[in-house]
C-alpha positions in Angstrom: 0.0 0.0 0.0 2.5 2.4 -0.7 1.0 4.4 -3.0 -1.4 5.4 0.0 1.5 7.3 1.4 3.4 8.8 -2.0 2.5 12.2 -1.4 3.4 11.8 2.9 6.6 9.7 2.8 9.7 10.2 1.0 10.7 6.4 1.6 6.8 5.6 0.3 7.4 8.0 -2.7 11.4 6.8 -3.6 10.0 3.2 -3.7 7.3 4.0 -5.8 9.7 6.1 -8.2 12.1 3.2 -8.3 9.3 0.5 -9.2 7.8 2.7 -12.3 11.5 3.5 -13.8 12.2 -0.3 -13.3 9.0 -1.0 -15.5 10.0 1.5 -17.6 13.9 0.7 -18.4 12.2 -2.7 -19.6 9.4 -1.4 -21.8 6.8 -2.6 -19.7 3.2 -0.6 -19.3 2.5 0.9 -15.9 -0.6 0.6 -14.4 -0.5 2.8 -10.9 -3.5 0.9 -8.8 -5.0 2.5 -5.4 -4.8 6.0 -6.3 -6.9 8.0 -4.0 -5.5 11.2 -4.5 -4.9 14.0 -7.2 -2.0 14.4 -5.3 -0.9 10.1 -5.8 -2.1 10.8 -9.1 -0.1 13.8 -10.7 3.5 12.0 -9.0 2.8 9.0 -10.6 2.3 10.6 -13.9 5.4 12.6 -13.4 6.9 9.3 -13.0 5.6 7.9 -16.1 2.6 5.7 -15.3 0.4 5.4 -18.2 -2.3 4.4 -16.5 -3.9 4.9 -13.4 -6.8 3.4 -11.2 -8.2 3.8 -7.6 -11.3 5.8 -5.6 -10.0 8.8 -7.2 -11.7 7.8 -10.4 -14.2 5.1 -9.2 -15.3 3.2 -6.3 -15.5 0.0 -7.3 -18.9 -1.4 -9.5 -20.5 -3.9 -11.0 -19.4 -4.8 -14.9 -22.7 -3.4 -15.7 -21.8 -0.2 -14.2 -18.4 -0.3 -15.5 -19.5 -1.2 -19.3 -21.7 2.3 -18.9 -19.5 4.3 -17.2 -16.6 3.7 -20.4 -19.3 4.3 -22.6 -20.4 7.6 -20.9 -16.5 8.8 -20.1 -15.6 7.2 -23.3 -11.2 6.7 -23.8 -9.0 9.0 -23.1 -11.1 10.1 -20.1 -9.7 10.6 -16.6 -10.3 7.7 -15.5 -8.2 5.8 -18.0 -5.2 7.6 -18.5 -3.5 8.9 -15.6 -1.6 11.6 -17.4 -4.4 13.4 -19.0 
């Protein structure tokens, strides 16, 4: 859970740094997961993530609820690309 703590703990935020360059330096994508905070959300954009899911976007829902909510947001929303 140390994405919970990016934006309150330098150790929390290093770690997290570290992980998404490792992903990166191997050309892997870069989902960030528990982001609760625009705060958790802009760092790990900095950092590269592509991609980005937590409360901050969505509680979680049924796949009913998630097939309309893509629909309605549509790509590129918010809630599917962490950078934008």
């Amino acid at each position: 859970e140390f994405i919970a703590e990016i934006s309150s703990r330098e150790d929390a935020a290093a770690l997290t740094a570290s992980i998404v360059a490792m992903a990166k330096a191997l050309w892997l994508p870069v989902v960030a997961e528990g982001v609760e905070k625009e705060e958790e959300r802009a760092l790990v954009a900095i950092w590269g993530c592509e991609e980005a899911q937590g409360f901050l976007f969505s509680h979680p829902v049924v796949a009913e609820e998630a097939a309309r909510l893509w629909r309605v947001r549509g790509p590129g929303s918010r809630a599917e690309r962490a950078a934008g």
